[in-house]
C-alpha positions in Angstrom: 0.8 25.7 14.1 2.0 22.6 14.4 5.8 21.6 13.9 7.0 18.1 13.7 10.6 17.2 13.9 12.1 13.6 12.3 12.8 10.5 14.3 16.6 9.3 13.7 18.5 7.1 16.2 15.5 7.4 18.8 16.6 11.2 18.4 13.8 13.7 17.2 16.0 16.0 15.4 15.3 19.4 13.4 16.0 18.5 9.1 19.6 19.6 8.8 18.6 21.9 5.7 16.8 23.6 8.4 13.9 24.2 5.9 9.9 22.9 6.7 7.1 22.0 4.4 3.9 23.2 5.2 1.4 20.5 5.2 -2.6 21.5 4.0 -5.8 20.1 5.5 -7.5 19.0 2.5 -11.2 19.6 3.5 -10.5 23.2 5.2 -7.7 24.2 2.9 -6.1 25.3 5.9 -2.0 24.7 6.4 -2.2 22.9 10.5 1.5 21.8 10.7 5.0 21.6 9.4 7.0 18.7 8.9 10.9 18.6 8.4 12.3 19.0 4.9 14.9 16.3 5.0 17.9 16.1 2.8 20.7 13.5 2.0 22.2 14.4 4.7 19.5 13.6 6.7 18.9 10.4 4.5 23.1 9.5 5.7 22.3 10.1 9.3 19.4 7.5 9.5 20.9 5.0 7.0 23.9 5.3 9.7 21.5 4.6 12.4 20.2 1.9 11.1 22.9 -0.4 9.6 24.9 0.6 13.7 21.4 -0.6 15.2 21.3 -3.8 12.7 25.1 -4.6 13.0 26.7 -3.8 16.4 23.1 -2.8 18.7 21.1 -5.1 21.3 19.3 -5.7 17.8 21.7 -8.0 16.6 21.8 -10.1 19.5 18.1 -9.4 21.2 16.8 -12.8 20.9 13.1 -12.9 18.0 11.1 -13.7 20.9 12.2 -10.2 22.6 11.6 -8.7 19.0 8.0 -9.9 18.7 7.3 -8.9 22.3 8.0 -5.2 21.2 6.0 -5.5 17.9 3.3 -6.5 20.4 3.8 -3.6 22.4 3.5 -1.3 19.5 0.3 -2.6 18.8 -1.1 -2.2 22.2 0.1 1.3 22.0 -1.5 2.0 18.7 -4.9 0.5 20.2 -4.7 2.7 22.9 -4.2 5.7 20.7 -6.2 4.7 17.8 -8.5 7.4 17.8 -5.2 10.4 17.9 -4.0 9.1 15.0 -6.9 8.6 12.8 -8.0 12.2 13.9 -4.4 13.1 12.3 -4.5 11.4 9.1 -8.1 12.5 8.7 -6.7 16.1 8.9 -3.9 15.0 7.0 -5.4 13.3 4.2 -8.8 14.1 4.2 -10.0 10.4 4.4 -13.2 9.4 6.1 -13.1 9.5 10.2 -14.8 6.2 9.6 -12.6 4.4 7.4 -9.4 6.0 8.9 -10.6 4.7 12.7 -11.7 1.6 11.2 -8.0 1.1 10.1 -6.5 2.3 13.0 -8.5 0.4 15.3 -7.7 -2.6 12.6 -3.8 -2.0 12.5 -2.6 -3.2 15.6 -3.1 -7.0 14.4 -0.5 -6.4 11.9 2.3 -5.9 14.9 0.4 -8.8 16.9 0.3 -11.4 13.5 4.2 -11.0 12.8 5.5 -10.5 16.9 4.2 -14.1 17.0 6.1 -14.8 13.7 9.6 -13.5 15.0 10.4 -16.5 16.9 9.3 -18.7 14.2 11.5 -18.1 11.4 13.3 -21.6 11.0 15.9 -22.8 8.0 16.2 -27.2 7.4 18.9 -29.7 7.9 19.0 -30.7 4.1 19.2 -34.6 3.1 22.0 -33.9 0.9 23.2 -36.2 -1.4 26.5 -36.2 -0.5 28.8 -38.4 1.6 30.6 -37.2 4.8 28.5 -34.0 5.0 25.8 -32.2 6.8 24.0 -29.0 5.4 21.6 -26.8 6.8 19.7 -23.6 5.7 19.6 -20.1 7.9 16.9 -17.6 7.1 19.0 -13.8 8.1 17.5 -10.7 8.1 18.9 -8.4 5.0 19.9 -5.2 6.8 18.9 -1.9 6.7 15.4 -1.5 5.0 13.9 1.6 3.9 9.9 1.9 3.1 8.2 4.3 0.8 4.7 5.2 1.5 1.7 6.9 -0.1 -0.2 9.8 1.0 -3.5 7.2 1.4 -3.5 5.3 3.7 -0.4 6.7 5.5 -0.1 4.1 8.6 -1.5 1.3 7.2 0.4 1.0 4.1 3.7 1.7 6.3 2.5 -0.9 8.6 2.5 -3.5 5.8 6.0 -3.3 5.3 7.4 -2.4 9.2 6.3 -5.1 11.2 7.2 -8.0 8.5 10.4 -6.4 8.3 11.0 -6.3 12.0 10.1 -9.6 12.5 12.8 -10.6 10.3 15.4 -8.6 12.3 15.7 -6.0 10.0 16.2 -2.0 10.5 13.7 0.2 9.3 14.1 3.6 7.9 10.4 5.5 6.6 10.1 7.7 4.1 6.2 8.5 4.0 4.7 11.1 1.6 5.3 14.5 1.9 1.4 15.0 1.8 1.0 12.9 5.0 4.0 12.7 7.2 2.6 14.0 10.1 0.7 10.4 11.1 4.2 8.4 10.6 5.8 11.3 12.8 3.1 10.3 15.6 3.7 6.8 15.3 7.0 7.0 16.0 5.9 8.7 19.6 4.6 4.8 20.4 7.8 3.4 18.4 9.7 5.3 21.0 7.4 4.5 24.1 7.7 0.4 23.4 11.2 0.7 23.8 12.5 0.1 20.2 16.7 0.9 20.7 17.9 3.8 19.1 18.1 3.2 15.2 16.3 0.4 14.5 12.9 2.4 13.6 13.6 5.9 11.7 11.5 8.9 10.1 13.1 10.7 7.7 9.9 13.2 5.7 11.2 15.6 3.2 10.7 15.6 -1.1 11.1 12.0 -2.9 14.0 13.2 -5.1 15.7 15.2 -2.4 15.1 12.1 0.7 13.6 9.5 -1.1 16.2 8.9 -4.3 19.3 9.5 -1.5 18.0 6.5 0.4 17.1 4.3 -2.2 20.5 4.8 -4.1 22.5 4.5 -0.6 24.5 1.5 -0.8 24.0 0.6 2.5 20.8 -0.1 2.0 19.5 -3.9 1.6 15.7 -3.6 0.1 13.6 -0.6 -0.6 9.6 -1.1 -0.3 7.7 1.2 -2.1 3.7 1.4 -2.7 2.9 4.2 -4.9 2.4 5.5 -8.5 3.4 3.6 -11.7 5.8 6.3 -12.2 7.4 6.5 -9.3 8.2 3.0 -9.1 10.0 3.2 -12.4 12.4 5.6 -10.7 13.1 3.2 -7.3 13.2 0.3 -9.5 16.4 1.7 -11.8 17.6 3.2 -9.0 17.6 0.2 -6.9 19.0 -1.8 -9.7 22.1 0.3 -10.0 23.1 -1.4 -6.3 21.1 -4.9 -7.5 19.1 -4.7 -4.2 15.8 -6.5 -4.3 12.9 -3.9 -4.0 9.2 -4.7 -3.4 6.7 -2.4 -5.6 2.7 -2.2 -4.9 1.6 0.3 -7.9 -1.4 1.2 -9.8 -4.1 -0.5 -10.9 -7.5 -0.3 -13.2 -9.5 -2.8 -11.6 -12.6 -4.7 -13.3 -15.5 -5.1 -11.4 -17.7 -7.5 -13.0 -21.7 -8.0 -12.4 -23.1 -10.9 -14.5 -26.7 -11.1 -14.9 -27.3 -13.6 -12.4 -26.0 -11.9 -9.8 -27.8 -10.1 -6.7 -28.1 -6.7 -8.4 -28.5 -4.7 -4.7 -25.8 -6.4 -3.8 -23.5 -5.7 -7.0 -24.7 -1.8 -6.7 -23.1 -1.3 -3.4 -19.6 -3.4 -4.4 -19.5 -0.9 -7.1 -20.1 1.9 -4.5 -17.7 0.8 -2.4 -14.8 -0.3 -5.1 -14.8 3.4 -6.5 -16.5 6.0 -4.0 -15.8 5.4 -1.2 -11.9 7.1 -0.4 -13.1 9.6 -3.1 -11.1 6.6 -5.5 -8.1 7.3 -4.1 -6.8 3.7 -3.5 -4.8 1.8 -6.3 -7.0 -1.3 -5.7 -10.1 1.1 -6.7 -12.8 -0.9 -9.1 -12.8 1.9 -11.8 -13.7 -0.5 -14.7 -17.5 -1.7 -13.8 -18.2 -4.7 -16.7 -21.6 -5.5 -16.6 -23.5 -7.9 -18.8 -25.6 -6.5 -21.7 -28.8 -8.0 -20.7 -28.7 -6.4 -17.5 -26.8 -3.1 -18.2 -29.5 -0.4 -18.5 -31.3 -1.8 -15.4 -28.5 -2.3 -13.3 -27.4 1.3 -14.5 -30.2 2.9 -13.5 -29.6 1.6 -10.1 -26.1 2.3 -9.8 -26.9 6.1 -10.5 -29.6 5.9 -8.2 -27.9 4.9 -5.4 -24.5 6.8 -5.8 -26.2 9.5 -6.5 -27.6 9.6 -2.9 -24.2 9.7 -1.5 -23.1 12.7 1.1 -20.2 15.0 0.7 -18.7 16.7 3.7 -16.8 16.7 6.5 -14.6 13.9 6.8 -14.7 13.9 10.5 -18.6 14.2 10.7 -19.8 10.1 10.9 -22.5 11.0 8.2 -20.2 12.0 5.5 -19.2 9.2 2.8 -17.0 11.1 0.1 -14.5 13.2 1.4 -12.4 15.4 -0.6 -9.5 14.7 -3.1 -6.2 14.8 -0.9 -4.0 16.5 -3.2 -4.2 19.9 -5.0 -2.1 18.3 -7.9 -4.4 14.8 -7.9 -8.0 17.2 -7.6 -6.5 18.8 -10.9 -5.8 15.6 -12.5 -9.0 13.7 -11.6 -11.0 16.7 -13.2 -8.8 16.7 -16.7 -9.6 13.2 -16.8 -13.4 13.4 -16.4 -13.2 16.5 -19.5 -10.8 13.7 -21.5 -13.4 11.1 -20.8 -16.4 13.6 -22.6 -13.9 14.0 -25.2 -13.7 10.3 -26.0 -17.6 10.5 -26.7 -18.1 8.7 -23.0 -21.5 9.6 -21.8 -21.6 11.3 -18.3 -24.7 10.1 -15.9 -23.7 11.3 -12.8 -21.8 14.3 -11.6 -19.3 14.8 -14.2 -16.8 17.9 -12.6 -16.3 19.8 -9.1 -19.0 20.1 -6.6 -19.8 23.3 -6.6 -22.3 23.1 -3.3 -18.6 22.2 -1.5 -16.2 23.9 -3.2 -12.4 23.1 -1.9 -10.9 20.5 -3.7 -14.2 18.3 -4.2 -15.3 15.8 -7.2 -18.8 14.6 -7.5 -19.1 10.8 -7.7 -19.3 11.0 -11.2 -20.2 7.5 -13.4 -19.5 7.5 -17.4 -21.7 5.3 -19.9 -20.9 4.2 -23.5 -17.4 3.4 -22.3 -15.5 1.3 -24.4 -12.1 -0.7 -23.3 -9.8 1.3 -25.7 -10.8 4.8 -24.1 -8.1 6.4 -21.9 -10.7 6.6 -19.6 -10.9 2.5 -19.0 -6.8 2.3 -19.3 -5.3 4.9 -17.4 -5.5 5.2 -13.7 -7.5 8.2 -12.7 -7.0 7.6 -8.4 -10.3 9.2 -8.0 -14.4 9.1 -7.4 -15.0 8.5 -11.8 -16.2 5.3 -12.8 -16.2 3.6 -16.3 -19.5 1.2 -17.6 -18.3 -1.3 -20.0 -21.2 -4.0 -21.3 -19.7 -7.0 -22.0 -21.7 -10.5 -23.6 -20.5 -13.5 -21.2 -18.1 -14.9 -19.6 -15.1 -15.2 -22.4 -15.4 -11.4 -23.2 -15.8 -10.2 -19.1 -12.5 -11.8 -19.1 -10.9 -10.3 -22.6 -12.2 -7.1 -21.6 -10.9 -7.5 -17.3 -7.9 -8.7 -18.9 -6.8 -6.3 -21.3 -5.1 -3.4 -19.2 -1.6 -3.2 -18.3 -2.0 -3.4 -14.5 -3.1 -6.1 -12.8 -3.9 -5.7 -8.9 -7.4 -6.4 -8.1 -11.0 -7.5 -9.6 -14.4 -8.2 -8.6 -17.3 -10.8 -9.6 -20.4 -10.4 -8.8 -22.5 -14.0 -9.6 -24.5 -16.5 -7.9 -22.9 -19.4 -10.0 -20.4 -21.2 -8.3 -18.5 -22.8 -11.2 -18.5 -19.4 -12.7 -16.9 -17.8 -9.8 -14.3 -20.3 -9.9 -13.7 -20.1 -13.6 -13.7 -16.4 -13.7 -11.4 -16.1 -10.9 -9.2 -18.7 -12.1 -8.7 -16.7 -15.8 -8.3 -13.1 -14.4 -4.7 -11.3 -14.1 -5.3 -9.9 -10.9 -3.1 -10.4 -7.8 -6.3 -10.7 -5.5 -9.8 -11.8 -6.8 -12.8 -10.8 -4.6 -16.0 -12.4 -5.1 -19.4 -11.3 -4.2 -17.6 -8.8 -2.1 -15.0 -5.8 -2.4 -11.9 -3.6 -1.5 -11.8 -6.4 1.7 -7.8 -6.7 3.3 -6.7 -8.8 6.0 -3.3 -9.1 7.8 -3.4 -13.1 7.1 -4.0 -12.3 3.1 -0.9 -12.0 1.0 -1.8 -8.5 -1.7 0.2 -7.7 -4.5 0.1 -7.0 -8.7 0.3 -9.1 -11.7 2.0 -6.9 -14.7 2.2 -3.3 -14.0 0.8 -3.2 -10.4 4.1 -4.6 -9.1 6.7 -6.9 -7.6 6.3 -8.7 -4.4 3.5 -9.2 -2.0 2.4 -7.9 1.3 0.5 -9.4 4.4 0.4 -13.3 5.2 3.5 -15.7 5.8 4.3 -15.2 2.5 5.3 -11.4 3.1 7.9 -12.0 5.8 9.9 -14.3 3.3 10.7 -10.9 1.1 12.4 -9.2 4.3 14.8 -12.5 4.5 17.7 -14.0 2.7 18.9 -17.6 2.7 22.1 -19.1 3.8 23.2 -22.4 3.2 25.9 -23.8 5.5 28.1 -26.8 5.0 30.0 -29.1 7.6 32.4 -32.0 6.6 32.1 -34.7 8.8 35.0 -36.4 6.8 37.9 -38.6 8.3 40.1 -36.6 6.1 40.3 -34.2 3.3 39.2 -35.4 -0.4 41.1 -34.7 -3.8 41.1 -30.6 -3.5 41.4 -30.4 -7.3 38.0 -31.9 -8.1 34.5 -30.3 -7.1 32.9 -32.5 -4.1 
């Protein structure tokens, strides 16, 4: 048995509750390790850290360019160790080996992409329209950061907010899941092997409201950036606001994937495979709302079932296996009560349709529901798992009444041959990111974020290191002499 300890001040340190959680293998059902069960004292102890690192440590005065050399070492580290830590958050989260190696062995770019940003960060000399006076702009780091992680993609989604917050000459405090710590707990092994000083990364693990809601509502906190639930960014959100920090929020989502009739149907049948299978569903940018166009529906149907139903459930550390198990006991429970709500609401169930009972454990078929129409529960509420929803739609004006009519707003797919329709389409969707002909594709150089419910802010690209940066505006009077004091220059 495994026991982890957190990672404060470039301390490891037992949780000063003295109290562990035991964290479950979701494939063998088996607890493998223990992670700390952090309080708000712990929560005060790394915020401390963190804002002495930011304010008075060789932080504050290492030059960027010495910053973005030790993001680059991380990611040389994490390259060399790629393979550890996928085998843990396999274990962890009961993800593929194949997808969880594909983003390990993927994640070091992040630390590469913004270590050559940290030395780039410039303000302006403003041509201000005033006499006697030169002004200039200054873009500062914001302090103390703390990011909120699902239990996912552990790393990766961490990654996304600690290196662009880094590069800015932030500190970083992270909070992961309670489900998943243990990969963030590794990580900070290579934090403390690229020579990070003491306090500018931290690893606090513990319960959202007993951790989590003490860092969020510290005062000495500057941002808070959380990707998660719909719910749970509620919460961080009025926290946050009690102390009007700015927050970042990646949430939920109920993504339409759209397959005209003119587009390559073997093509279309493996996006819609890939936007809701594969994870087992559990990603927010999951296509769980397949439109397809009436002309083509039964055919393309019959295909779709054909295929997924093909699809191998397993070990998610045996290469062969493409749908791993549900990582959470509470989120298994949920994703079957939605599939019974879905019969309920007269959807029609063509493939799978409950537990697996040839696996057992906490396994849900790919299971695909017909005769679904946009009003069900089943096409608006996010379900974070392997159950799809078949919508027929006539032409393009309807696809985007129906894509559009959902209170989230994260992702969509189109599946055409028509240029001018991908264009249009794409164009009239309320979707932070629009893939075409394609699907569930990220990239490090690709800013990803929500419309509506799905969130504030975006990650990844230029674009995301601007969030981890405030503004300063300074004035200098080049005048001979003081002006009238009583009136406004």
């Amino acid at each position: 048995m495994k026991r982890y300890q957190q990672y404060i001040d470039g301390q490891w340190c037992d949780p000063r509750g003295g109290e562990w959680i035991e964290t479950i293998n979701p494939y063998s059902g088996e607890v493998w390790a223990q992670v700390p069960r952090g309080n708000s004292d712990d929560g005060e102890a790394a915020v401390k850290a963190a804002r002495t690192a930011f304010r008075e440590g060789p932080w504050s005065t290492m030059h960027p360019r010495e910053r973005g050399e030790l993001l680059r070492k991380l990611g040389d580290l994490i390259a060399e160790n790629a393979e550890q830590l996928a085998a843990v958050e396999v274990r962890d989260n009961g993800k593929l080996m194949a997808e969880m190696l594909g983003q390990m062995n993927y994640l070091p770019q992040w630390y590469y992409y913004y270590g050559g940003l940290a030395d780039k960060i410039e303000g302006a000399v403003l041509p201000i329209d005033k006499p006697d006076v030169m002004t200039y702009t200054r873009n500062e780091p914001l302090g103390v950061v703390v990011g909120i992680t699902p239990w996912n993609s552990p790393l990766l989604l961490a990654t996304w907010k600690l290196a662009p917050a880094l590069a800015a000459g932030n500190t970083f405090i992270l909070k992961p899941s309670e489900f998943t710590s243990a990969s963030a707990l590794e990580l900070m092994k290579l934090v403390d092997q690229a020579g990070f000083p003491p306090g500018v990364i931290n690893t606090v693990t513990g319960y959202g409201h007993e951790v989590g809601a003490a860092l969020v509502e510290h005062r000495h906190v500057a941002k808070v950036a959380f990707t998660g639930g719909e719910s749970g960014g509620r919460v961080i959100y009025q926290a946050a606001a009690a102390n009007l920090k700015p927050v970042s929020l990646e949430l939920g989502g109920k993504s339409p994937n759209i397959v005209f009739a003119d587009a390559n149907l073997d093509d279309a049948v493996k996006g819609a495979v890939s936007g809701i299978f594969a994870a087992s569903g559990q990603t927010c940018l999951a296509g769980s709302r397949l439109l397809v166009e009436r002309s083509i529906h039964d055919e393309f149907l019959e295909k779709l079932v054909a295929f997924a139903s093909q699809a191998k459930l397993g070990d998610p550390a045996d290469a062969a296996t493409q749908v791993g198990p549900v990582t959470t006991p509470g989120q298994y429970q949920k994703v079957l009560d939605y599939i019974e709500i879905a019969k309920a609401e007269g959807a029609r169930c063509v493939l799978g349709g409950g537990a697996s009972a040839a696996m057992g454990g906490q396994f849900v078929e790919p299971t695909i529901f017909a005769d679904v129409n946009n009003q069900m529960r089943i096409a608006q509420e996010e379900v974070f798992g392997p159950v799809l929803s078949v919508i027929p739609f006539e032409g393009e004006e309807e696809a985007i009444e129906i894509a559009n009519d959902i209170l989230y707003g994260l992702a969509a797919g189109i599946w055409t041959q028509n240029i001018r329709r991908a264009i249009k389409v794409s164009n009239a969707l309320e979707a932070g990111t629009v893939w075409v002909n394609t699907y569930r594709a990220v990239s490090v150089m690709a800013p990803f974020g929500g419309y509506k419910l799905s969130g504030i802010g975006r990650e990844n690209g230029i674009e995301a290191i601007k969030a981890y940066l405030q503004t300063k505006t300074v004035w200098i009077s080049t005048a001979e002499e003081t002006p009238n004091p009583f009136v406004m220059r």
